[in-house]
PQR file with spaces between the fields and no chain letter, atoms N, CA, C, O and H, PARSE charges and radii, in Angstrom:
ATOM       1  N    UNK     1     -11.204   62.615    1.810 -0.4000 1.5000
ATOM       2  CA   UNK     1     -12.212   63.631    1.973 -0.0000 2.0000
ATOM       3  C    UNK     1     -13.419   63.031    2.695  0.5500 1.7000
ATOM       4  O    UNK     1     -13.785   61.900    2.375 -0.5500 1.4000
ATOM       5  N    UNK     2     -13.998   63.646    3.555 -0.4000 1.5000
ATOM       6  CA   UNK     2     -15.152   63.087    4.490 -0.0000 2.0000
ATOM       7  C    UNK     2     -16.465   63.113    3.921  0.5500 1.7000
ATOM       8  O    UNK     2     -16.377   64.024    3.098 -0.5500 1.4000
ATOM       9  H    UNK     2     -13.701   64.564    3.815  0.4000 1.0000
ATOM      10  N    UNK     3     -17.383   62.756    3.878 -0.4000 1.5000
ATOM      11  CA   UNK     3     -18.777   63.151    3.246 -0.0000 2.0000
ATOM      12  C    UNK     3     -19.414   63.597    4.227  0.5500 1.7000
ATOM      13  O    UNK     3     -18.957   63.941    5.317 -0.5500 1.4000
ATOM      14  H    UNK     3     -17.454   62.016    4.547  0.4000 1.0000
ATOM      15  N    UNK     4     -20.827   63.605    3.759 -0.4000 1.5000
ATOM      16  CA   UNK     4     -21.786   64.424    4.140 -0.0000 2.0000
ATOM      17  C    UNK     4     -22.293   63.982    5.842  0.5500 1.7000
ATOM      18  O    UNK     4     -22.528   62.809    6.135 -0.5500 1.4000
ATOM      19  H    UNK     4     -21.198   63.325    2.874  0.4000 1.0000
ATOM      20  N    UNK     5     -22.432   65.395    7.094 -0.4000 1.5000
ATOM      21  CA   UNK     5     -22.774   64.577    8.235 -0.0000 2.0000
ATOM      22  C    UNK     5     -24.077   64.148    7.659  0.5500 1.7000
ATOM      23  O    UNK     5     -24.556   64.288    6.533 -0.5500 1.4000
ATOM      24  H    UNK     5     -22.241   66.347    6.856  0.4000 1.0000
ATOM      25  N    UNK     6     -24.466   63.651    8.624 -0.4000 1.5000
ATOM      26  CA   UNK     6     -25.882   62.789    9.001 -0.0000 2.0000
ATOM      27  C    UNK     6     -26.528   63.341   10.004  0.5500 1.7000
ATOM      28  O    UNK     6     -25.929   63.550   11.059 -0.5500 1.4000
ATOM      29  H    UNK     6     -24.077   63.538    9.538  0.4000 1.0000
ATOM      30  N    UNK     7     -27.432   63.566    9.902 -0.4000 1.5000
ATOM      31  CA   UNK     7     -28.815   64.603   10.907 -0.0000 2.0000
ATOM      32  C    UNK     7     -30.031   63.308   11.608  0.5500 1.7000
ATOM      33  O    UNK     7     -30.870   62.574   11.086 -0.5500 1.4000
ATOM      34  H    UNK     7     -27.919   63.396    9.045  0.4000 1.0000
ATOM      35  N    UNK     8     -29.696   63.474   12.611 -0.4000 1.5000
ATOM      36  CA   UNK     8     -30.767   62.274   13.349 -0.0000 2.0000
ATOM      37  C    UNK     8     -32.123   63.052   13.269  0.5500 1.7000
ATOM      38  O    UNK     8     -31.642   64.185   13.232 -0.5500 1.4000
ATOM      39  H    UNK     8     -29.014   64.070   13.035  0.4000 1.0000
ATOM      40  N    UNK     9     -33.465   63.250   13.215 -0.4000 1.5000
ATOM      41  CA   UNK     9     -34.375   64.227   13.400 -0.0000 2.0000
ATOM      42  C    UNK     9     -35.480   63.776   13.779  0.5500 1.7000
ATOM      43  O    UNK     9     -35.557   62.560   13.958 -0.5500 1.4000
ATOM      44  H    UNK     9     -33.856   62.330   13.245  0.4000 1.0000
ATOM      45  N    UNK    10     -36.571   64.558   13.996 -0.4000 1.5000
ATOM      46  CA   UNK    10     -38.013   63.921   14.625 -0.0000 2.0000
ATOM      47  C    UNK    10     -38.985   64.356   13.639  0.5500 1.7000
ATOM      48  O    UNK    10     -39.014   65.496   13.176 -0.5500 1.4000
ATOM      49  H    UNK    10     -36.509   65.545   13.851  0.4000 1.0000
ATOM      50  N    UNK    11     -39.755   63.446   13.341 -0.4000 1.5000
ATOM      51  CA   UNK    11     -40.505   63.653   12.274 -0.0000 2.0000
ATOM      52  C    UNK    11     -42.115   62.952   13.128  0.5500 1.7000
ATOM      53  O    UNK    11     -42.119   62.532   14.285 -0.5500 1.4000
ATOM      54  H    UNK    11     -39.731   62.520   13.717  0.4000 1.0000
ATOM      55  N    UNK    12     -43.185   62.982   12.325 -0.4000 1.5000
ATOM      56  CA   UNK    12     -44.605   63.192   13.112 -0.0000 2.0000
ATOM      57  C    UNK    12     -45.011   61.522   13.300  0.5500 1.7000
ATOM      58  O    UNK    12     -45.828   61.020   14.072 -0.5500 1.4000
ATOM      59  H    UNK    12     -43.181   63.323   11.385  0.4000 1.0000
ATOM      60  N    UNK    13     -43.932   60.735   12.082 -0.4000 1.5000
ATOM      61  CA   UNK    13     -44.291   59.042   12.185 -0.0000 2.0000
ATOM      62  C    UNK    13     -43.395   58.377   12.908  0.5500 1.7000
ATOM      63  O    UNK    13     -43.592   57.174   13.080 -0.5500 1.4000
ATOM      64  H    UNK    13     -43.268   61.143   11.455  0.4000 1.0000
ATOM      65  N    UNK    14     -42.325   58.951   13.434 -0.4000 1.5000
ATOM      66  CA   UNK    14     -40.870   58.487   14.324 -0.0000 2.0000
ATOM      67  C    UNK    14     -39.601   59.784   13.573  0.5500 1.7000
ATOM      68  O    UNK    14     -39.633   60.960   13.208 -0.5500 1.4000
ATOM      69  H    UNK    14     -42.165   59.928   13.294  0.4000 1.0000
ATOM      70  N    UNK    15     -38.588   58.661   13.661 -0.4000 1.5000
ATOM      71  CA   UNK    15     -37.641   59.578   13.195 -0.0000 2.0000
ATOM      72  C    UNK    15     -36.923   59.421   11.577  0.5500 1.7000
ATOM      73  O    UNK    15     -37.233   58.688   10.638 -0.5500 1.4000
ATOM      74  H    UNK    15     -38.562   57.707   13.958  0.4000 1.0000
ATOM      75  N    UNK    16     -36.045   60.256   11.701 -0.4000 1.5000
ATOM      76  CA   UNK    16     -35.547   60.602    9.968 -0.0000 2.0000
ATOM      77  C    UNK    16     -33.836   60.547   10.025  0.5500 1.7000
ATOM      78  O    UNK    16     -33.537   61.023   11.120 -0.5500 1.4000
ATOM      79  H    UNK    16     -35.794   60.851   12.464  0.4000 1.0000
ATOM      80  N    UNK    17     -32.883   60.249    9.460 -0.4000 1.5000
ATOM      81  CA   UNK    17     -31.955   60.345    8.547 -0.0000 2.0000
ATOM      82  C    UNK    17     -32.120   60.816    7.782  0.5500 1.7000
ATOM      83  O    UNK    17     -32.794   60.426    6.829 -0.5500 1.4000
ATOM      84  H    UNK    17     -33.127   59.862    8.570  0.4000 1.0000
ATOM      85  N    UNK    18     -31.474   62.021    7.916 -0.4000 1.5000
ATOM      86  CA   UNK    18     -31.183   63.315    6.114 -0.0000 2.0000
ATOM      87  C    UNK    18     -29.599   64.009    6.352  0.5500 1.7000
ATOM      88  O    UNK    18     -29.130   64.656    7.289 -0.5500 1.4000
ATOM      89  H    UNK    18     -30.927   62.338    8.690  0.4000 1.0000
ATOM      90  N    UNK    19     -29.086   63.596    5.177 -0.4000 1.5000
ATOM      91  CA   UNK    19     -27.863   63.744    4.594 -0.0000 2.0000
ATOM      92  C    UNK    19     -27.537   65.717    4.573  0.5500 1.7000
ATOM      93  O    UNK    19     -28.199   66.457    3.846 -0.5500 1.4000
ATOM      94  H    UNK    19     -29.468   63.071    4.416  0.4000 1.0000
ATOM      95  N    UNK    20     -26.528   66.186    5.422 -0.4000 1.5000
ATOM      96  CA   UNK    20     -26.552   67.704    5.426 -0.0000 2.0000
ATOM      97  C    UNK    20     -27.001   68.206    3.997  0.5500 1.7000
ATOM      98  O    UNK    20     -27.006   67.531    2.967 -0.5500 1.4000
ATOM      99  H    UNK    20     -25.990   65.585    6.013  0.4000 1.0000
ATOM     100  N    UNK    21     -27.320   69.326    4.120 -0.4000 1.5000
ATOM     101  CA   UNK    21     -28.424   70.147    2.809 -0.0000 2.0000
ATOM     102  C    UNK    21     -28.773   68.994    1.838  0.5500 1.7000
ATOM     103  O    UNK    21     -28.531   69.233    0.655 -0.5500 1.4000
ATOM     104  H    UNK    21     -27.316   69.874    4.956  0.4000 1.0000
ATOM     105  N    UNK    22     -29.315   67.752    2.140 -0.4000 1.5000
ATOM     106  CA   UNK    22     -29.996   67.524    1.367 -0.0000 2.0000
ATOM     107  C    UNK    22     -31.366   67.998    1.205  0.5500 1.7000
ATOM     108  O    UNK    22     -31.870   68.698    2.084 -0.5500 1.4000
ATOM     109  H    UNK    22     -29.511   67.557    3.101  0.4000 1.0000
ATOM     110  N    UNK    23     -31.951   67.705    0.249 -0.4000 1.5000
ATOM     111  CA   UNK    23     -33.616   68.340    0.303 -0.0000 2.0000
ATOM     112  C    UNK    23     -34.663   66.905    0.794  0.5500 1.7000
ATOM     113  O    UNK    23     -35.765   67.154    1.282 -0.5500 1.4000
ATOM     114  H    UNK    23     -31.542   67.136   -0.465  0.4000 1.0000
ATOM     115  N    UNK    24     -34.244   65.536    0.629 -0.4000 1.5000
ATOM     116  CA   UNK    24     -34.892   64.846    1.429 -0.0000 2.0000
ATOM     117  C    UNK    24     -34.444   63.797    2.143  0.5500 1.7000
ATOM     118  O    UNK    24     -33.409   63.312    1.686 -0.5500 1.4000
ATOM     119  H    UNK    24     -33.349   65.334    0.233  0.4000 1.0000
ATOM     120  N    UNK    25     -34.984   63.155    3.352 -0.4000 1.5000
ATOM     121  CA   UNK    25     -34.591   62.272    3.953 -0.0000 2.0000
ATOM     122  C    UNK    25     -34.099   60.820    3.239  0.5500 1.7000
ATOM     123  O    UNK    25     -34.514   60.287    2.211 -0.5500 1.4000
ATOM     124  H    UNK    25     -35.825   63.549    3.723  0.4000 1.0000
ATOM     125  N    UNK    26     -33.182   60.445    4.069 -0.4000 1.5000
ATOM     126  CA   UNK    26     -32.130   59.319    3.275 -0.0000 2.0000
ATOM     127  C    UNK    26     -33.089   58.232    3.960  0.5500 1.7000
ATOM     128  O    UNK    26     -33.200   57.246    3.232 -0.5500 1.4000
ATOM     129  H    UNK    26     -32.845   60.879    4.904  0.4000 1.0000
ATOM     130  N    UNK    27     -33.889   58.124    5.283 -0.4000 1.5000
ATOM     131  CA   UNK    27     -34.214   56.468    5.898 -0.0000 2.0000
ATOM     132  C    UNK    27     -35.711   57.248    6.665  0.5500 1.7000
ATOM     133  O    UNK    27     -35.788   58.472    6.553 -0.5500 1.4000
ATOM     134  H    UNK    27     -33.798   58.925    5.875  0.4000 1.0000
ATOM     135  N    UNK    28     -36.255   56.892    7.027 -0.4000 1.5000
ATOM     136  CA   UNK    28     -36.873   56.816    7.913 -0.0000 2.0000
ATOM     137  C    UNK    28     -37.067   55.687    9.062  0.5500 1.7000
ATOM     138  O    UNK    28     -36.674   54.583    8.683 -0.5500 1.4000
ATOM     139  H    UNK    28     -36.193   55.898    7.118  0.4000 1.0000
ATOM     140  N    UNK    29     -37.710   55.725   10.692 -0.4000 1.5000
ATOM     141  CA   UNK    29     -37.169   54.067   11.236 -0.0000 2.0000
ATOM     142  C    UNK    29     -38.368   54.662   12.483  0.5500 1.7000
ATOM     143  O    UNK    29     -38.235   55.805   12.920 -0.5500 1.4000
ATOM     144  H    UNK    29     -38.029   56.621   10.999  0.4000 1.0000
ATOM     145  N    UNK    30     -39.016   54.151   12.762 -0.4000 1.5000
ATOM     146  CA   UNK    30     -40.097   54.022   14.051 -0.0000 2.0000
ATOM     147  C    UNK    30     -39.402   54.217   15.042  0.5500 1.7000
ATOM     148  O    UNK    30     -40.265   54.268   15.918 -0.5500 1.4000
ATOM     149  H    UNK    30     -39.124   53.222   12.407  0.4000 1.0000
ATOM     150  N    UNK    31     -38.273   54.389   15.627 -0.4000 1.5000
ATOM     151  CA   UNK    31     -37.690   54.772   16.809 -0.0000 2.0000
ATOM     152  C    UNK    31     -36.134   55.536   16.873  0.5500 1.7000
ATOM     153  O    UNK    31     -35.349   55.424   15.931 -0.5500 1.4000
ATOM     154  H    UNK    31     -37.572   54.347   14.914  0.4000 1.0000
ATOM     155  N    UNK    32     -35.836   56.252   18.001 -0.4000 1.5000
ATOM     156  CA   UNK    32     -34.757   56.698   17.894 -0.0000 2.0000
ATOM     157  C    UNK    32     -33.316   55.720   17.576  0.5500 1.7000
ATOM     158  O    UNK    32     -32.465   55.806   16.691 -0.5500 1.4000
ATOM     159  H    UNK    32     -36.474   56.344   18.766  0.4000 1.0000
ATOM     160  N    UNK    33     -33.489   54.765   18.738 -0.4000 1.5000
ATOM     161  CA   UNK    33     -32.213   54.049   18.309 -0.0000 2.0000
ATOM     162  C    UNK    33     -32.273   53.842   17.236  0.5500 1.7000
ATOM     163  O    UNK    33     -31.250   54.310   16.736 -0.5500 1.4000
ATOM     164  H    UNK    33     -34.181   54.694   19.456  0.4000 1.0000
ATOM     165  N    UNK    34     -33.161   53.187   16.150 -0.4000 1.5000
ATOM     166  CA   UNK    34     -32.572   52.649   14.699 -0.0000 2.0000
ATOM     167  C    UNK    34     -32.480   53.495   14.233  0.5500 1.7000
ATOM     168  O    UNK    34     -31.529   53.155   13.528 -0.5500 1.4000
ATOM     169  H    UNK    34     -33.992   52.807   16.557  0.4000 1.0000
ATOM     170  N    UNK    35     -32.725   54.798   13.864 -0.4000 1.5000
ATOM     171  CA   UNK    35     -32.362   56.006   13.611 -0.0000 2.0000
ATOM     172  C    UNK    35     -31.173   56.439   13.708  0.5500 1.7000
ATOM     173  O    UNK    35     -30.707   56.896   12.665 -0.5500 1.4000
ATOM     174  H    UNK    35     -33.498   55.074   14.436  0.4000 1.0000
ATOM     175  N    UNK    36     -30.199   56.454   15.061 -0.4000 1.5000
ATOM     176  CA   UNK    36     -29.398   56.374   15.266 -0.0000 2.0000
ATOM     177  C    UNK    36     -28.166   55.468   14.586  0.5500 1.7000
ATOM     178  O    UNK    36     -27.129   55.882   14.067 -0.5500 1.4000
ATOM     179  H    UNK    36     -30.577   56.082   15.908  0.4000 1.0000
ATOM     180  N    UNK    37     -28.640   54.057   14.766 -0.4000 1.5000
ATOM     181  CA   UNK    37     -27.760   53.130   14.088 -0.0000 2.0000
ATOM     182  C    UNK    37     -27.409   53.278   12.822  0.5500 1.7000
ATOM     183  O    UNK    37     -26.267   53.352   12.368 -0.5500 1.4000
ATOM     184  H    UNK    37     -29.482   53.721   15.187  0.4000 1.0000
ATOM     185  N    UNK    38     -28.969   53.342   11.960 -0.4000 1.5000
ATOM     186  CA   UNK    38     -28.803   53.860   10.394 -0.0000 2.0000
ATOM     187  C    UNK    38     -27.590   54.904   10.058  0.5500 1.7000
ATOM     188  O    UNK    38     -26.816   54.713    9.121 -0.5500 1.4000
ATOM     189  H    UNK    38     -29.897   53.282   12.329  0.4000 1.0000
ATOM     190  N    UNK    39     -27.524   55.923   10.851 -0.4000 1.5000
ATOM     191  CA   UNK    39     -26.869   57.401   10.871 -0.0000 2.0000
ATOM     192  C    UNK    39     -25.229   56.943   10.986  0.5500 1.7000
ATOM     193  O    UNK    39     -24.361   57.188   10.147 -0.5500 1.4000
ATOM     194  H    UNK    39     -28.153   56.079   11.613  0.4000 1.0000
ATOM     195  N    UNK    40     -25.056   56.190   12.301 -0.4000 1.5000
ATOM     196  CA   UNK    40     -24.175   56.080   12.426 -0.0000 2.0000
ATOM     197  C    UNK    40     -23.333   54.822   11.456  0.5500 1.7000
ATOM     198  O    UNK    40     -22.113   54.705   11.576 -0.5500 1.4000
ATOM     199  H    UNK    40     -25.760   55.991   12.983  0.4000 1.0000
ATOM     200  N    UNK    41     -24.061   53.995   10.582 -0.4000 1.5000
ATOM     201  CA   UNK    41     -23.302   53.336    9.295 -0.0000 2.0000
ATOM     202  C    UNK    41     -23.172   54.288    8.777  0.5500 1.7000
ATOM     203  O    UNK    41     -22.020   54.622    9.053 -0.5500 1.4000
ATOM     204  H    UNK    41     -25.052   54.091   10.485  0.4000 1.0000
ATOM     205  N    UNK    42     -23.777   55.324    7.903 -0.4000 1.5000
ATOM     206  CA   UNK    42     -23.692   55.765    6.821 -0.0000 2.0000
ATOM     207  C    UNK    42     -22.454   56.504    7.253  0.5500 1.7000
ATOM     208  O    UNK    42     -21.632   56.714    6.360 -0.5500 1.4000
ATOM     209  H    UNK    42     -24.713   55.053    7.679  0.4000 1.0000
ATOM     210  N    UNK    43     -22.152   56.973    8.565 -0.4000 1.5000
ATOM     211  CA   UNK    43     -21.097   58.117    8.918 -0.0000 2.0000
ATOM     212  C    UNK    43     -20.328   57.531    8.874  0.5500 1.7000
ATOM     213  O    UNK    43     -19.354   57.905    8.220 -0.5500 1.4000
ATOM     214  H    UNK    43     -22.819   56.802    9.290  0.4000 1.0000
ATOM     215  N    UNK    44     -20.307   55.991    9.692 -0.4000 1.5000
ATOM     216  CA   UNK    44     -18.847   55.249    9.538 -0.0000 2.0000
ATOM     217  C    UNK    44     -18.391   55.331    7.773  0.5500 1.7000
ATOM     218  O    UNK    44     -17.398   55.735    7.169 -0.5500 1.4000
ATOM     219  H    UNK    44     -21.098   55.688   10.223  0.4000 1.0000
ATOM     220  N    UNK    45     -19.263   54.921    7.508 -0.4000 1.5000
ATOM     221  CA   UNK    45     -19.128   54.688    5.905 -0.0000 2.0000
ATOM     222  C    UNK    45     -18.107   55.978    5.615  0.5500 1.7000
ATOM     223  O    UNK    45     -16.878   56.055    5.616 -0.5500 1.4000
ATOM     224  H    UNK    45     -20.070   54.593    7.999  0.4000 1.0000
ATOM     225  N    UNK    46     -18.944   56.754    5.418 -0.4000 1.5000
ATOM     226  CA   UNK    46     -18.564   58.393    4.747 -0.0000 2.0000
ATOM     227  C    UNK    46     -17.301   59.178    5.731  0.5500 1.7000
ATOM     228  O    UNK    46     -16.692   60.176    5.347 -0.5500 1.4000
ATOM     229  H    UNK    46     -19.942   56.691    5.418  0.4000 1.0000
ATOM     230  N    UNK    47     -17.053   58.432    7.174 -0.4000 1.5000
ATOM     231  CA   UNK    47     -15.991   59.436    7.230 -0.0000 2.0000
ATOM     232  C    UNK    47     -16.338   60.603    8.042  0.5500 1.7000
ATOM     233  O    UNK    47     -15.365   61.259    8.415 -0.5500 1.4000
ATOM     234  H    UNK    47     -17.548   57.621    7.486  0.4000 1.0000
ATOM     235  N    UNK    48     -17.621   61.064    8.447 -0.4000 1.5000
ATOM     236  CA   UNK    48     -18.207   61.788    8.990 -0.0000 2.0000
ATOM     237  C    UNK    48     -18.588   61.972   10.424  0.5500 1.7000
ATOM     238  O    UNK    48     -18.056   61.515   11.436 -0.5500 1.4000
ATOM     239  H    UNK    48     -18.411   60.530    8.144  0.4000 1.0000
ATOM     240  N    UNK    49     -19.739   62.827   10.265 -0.4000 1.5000
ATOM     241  CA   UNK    49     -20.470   62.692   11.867 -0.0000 2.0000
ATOM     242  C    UNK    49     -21.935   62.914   11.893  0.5500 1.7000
ATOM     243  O    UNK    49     -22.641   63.277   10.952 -0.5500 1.4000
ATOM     244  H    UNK    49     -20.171   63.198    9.443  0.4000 1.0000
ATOM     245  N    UNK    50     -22.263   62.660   13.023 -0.4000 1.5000
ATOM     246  CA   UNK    50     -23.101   62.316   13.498 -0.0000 2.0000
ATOM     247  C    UNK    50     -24.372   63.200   14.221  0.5500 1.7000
ATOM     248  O    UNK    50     -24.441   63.070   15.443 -0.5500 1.4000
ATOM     249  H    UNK    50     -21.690   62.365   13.788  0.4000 1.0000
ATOM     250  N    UNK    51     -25.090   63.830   13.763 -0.4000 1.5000
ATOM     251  CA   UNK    51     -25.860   64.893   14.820 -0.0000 2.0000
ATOM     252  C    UNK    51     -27.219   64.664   14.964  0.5500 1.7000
ATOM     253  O    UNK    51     -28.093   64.644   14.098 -0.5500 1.4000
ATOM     254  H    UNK    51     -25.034   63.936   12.771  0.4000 1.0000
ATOM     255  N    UNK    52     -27.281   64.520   15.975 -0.4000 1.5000
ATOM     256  CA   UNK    52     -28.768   63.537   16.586 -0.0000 2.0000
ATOM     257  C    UNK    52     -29.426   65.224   17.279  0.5500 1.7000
ATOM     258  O    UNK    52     -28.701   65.905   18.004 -0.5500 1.4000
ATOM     259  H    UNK    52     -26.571   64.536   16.679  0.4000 1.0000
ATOM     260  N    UNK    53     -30.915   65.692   16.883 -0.4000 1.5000
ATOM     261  CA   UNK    53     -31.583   66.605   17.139 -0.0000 2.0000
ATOM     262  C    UNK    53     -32.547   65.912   18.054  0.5500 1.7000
ATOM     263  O    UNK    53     -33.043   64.808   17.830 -0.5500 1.4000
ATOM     264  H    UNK    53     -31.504   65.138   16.294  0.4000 1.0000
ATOM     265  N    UNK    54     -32.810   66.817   19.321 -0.4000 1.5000
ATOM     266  CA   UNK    54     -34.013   66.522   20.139 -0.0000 2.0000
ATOM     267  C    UNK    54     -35.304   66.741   19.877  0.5500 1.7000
ATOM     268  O    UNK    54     -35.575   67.540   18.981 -0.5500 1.4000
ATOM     269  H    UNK    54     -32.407   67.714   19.503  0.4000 1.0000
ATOM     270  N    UNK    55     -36.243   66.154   20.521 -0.4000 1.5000
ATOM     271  CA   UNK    55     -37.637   66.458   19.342 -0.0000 2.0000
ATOM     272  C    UNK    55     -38.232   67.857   19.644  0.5500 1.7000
ATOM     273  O    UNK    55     -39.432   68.064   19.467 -0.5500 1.4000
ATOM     274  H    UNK    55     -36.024   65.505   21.249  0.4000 1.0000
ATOM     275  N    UNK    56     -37.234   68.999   20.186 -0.4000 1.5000
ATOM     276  CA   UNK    56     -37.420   70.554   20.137 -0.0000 2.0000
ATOM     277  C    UNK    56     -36.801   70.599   19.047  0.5500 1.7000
ATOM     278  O    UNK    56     -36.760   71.768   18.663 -0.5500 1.4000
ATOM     279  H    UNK    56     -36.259   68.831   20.330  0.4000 1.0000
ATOM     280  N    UNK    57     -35.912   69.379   17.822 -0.4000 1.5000
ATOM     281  CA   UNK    57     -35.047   70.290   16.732 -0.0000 2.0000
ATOM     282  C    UNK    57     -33.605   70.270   17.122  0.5500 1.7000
ATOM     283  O    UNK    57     -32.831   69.704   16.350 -0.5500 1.4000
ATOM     284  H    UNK    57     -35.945   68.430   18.133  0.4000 1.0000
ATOM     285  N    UNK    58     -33.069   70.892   18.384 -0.4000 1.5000
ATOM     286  CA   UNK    58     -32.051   71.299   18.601 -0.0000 2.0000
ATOM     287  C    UNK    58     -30.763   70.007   18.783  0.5500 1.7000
ATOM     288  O    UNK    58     -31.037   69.059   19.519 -0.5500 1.4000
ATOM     289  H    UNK    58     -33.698   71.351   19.011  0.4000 1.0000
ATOM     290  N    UNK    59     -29.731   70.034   18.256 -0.4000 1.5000
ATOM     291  CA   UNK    59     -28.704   69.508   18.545 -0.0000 2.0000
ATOM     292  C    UNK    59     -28.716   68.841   19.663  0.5500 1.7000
ATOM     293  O    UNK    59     -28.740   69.717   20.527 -0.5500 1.4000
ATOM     294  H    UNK    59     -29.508   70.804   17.659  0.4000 1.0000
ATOM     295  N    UNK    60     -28.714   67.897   20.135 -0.4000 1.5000
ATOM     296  CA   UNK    60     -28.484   67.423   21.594 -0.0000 2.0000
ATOM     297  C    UNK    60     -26.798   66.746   21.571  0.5500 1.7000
ATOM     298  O    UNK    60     -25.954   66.995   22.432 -0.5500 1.4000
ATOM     299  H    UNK    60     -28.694   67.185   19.433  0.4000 1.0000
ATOM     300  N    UNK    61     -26.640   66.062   20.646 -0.4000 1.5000
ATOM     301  CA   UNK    61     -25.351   65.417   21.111 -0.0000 2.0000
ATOM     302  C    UNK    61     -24.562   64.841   19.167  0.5500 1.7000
ATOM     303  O    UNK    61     -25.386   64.442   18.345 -0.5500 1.4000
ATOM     304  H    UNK    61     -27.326   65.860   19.947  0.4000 1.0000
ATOM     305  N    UNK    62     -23.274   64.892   18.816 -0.4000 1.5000
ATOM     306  CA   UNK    62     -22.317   64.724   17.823 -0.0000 2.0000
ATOM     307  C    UNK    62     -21.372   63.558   18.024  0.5500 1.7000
ATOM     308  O    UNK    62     -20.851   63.260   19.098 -0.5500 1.4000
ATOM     309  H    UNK    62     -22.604   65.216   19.484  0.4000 1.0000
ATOM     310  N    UNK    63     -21.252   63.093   17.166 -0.4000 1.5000
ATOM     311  CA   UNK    63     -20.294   61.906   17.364 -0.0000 2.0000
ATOM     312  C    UNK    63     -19.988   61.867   16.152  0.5500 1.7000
ATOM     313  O    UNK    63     -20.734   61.527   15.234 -0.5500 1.4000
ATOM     314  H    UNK    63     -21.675   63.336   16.293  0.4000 1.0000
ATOM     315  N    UNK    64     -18.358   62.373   16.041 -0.4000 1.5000
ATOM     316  CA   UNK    64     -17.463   61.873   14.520 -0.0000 2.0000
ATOM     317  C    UNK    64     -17.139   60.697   14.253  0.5500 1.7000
ATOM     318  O    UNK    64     -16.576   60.137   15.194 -0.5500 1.4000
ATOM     319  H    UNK    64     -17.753   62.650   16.787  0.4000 1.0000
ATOM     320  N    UNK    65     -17.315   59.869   13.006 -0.4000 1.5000
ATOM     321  CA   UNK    65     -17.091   58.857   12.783 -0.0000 2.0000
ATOM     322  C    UNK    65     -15.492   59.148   11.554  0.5500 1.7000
ATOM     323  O    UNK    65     -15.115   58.276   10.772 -0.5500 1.4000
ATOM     324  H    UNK    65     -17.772   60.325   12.242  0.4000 1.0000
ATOM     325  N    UNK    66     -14.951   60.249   11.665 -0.4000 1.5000
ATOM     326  CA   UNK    66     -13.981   60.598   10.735 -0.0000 2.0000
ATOM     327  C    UNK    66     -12.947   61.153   11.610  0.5500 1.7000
ATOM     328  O    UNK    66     -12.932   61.099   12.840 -0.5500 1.4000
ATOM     329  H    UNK    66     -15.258   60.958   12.301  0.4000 1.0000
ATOM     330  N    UNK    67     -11.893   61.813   10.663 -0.4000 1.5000
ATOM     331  CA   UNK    67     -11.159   62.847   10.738 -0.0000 2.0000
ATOM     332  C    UNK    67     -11.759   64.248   11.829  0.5500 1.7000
ATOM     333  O    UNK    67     -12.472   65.196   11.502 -0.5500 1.4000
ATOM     334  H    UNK    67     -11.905   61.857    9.664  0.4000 1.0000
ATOM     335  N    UNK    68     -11.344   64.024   12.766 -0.4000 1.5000
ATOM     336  CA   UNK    68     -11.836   64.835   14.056 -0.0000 2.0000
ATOM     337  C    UNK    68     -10.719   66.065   13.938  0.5500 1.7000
ATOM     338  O    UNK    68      -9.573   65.750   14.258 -0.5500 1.4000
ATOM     339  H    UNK    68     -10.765   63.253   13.032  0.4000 1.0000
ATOM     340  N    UNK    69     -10.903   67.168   13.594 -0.4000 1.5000
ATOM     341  CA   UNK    69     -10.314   68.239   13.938 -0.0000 2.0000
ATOM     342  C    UNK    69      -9.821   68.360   15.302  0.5500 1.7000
ATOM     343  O    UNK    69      -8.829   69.075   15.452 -0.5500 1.4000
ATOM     344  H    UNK    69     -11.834   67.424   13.335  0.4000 1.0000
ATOM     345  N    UNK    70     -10.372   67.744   16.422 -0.4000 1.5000
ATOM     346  CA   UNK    70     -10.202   68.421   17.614 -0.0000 2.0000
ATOM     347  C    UNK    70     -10.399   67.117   18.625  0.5500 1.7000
ATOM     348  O    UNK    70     -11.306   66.848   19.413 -0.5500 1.4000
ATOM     349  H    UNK    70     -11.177   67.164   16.301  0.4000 1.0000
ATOM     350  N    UNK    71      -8.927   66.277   18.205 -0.4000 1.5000
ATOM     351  CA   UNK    71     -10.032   64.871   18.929 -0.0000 2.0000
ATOM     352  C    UNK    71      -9.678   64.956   20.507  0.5500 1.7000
ATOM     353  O    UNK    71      -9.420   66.121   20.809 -0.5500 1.4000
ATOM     354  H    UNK    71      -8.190   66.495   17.565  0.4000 1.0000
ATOM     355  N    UNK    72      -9.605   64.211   21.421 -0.4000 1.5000
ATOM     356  CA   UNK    72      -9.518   64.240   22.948 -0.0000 2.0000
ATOM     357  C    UNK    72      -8.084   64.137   23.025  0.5500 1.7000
ATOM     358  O    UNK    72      -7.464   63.425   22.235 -0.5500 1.4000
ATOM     359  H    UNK    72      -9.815   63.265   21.176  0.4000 1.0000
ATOM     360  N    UNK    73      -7.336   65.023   24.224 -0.4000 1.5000
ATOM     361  CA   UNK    73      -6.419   64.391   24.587 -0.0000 2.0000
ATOM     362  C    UNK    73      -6.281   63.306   25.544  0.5500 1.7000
ATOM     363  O    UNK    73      -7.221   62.839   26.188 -0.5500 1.4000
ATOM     364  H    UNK    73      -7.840   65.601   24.866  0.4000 1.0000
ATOM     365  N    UNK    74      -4.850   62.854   25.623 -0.4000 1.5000
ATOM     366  CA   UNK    74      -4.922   61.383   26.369 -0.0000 2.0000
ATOM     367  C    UNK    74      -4.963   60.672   25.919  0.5500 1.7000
ATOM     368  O    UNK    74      -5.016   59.582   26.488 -0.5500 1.4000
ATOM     369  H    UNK    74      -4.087   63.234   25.100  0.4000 1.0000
């Protein structure tokens, strides 16, 4: 079973790691990449993925670290 994705986000001191519907952030980190990195252990960890928000909020880009429903062909 996969756990919870991971939400990259922008927050007013840098950025955030928060665990889907959690109610608070799992890391905080002064820049995007470590933000990123953080996200992407915990996903390797859990089986999951990955969703990094632009600092409008919106989704910019996903990366499964699990069980991909729909992985590439080839």
């Amino acid at each position: 079973m996969a756990g919870k994705n991971q939400h990259v986000v922008k927050r007013d001191d840098g950025w955030a790691v928060r665990g889907e519907n959690n109610q608070r952030d799992t890391s905080h980190h002064r820049t995007l990449s470590e933000a990123e990195r953080a996200a992407r252990d915990i996903a390797i960890n859990q089986r999951s993925e990955v969703l990094i928000h632009g600092e409008n909020g919106r989704i910019r880009e996903r990366n499964s670290y699990g069980n991909d429903p729909h992985p590439p062909k080839g």
